[in-house]
C-alpha positions as CSV (number, residue, x, y, z in Angstrom):
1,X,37.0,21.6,179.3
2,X,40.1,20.3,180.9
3,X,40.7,16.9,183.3
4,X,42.1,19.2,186.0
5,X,38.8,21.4,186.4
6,X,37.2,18.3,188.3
7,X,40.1,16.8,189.9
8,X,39.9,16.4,193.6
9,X,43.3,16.6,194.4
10,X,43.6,20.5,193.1
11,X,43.0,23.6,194.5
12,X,40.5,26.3,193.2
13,X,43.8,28.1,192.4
14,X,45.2,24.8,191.2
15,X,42.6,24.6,188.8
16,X,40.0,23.4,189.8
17,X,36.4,24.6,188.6
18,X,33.8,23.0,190.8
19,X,33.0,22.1,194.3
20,X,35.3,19.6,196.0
21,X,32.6,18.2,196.9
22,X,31.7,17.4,193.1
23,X,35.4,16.9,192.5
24,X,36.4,13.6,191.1
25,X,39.4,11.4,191.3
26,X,41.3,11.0,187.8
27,X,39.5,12.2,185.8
28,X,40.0,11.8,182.1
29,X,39.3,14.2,179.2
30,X,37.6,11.0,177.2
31,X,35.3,10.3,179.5
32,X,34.3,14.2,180.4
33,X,33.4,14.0,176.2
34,X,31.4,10.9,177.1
35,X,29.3,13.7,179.6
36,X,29.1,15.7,176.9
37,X,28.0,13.2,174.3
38,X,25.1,12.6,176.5
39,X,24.5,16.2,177.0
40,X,23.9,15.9,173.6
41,X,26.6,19.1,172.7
42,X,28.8,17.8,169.9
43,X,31.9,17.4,171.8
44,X,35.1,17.9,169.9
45,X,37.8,15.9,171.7
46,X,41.6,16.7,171.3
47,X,43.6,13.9,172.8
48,X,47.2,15.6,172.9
49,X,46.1,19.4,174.3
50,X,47.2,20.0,177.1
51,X,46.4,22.3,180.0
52,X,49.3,24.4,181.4
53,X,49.3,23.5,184.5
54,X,48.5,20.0,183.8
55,X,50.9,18.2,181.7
56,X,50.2,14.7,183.0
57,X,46.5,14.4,182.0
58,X,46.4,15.4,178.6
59,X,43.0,15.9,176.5
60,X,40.5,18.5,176.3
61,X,37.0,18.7,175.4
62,X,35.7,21.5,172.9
63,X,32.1,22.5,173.0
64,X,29.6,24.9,170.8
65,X,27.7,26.6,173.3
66,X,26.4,29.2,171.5
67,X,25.0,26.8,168.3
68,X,21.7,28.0,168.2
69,X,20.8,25.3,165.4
70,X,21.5,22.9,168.3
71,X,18.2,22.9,171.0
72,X,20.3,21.1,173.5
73,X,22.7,23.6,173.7
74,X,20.3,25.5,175.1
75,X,19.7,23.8,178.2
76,X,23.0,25.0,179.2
77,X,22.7,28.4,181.2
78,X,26.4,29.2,181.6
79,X,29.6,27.7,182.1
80,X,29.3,26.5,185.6
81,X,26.4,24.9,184.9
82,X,28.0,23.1,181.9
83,X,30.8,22.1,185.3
84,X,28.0,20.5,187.5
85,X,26.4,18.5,185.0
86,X,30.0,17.1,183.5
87,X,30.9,17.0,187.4
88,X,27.6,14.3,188.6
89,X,28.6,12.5,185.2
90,X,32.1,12.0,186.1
91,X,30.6,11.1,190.0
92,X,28.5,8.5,188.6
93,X,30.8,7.1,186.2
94,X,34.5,7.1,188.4
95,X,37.9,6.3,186.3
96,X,38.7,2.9,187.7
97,X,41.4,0.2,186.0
98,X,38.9,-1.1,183.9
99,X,37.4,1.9,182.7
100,X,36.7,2.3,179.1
101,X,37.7,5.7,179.1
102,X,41.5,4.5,179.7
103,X,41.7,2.3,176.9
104,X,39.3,4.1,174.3
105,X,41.9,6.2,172.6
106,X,44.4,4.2,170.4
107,X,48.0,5.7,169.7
108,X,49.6,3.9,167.3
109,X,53.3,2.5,167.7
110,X,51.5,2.4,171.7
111,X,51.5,-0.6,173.3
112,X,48.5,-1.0,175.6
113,X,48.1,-2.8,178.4
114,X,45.8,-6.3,177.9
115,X,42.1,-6.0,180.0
116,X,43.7,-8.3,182.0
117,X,46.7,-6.8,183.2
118,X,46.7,-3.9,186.4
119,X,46.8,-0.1,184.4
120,X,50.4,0.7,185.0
121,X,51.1,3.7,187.1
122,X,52.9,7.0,186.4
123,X,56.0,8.0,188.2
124,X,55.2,10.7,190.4
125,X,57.9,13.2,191.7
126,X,57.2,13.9,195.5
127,X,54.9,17.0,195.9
128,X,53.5,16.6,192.1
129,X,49.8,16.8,192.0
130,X,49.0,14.4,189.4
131,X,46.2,11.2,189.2
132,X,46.9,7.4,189.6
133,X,45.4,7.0,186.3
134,X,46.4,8.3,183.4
135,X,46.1,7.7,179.5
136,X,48.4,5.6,177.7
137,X,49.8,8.4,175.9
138,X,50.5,11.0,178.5
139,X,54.1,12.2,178.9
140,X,54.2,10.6,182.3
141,X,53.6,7.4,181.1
142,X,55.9,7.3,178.1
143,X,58.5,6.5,180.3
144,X,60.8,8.7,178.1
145,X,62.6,10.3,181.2
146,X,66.3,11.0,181.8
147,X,68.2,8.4,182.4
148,X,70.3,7.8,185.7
149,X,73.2,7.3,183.7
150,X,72.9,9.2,180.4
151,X,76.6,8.7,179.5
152,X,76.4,5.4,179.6
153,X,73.1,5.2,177.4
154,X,74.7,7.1,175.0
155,X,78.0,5.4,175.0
156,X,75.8,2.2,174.2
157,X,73.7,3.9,171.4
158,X,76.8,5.0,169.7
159,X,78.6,1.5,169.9
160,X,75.2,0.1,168.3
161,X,75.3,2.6,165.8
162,X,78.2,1.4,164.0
163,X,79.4,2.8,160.5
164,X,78.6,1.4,157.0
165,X,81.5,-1.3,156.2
């Protein structure tokens, strides 16, 4: 399961896997493993997959439908079903600034922000379909874009660099 099959700002051909009118705002692979925790289905969550045509939100959420040592897995009828259920989950638990699901996953080397401070936003390129919220390690957060002046950068890096002596 991918962020982007519950996102309300996609498309069905975006996409998107459920109604829009189960369709979430940001939604975040950690949390739709939370869903699935409760479900009881052994989620197996991969932080850094990423869905093609969502390389802002990454994360993705493995599941073993078909474990027949598992009785829960059984409640599960298909796929969609599996959607709905993640969907109301995601509808009664919404990605806010403060949500747990934001700060959960640790990257080291990556500094988070403190509880107290606003989750900073993503640069978003006009016409980009992409949340407000996104995880700490997402490539639209890194901030490791190109530079408006790359020549200068590098001129800088190499005067840094110096040689031994």
């Amino acid at each position: 399961l991918y962020p982007c099959y519950f996102d309300a700002n996609r498309s069905r051909a975006e996409g998107r896997r459920v109604p829009s009118s189960l369709a979430v705002q940001n939604p975040l692979a950690r949390e739709i493993a939370t869903a699935c925790a409760q479900l009881r289905l052994q989620p197996v969550f991969e932080a850094h997959k990423l869905h093609p045509k969502d390389w802002a939100n990454p994360g993705r959420v493995r599941l073993p439908l078909k474990d027949h040592d598992n009785p829960f897995a059984k409640q599960i009828k298909n796929k969609h079903h599996l959607y709905v259920l993640v969907a109301r989950h995601l509808q009664a638990n919404p990605t806010t600034e403060q949500s747990d699901a934001l700060r959960r996953v640790r990257v080291p080397g990556l500094a988070m922000p403190k509880d107290d401070e606003a989750w900073p936003r993503p640069a978003v390129p006009r016409g980009w379909k992409m949340g407000s919220l996104l995880p700490a390690y997402s490539a639209a957060m890194t901030g490791g874009g190109v530079s408006e002046d790359a020549f200068k950068d590098m001129m800088k890096e190499m005067q840094g660099a110096g040689g031994p002596g």
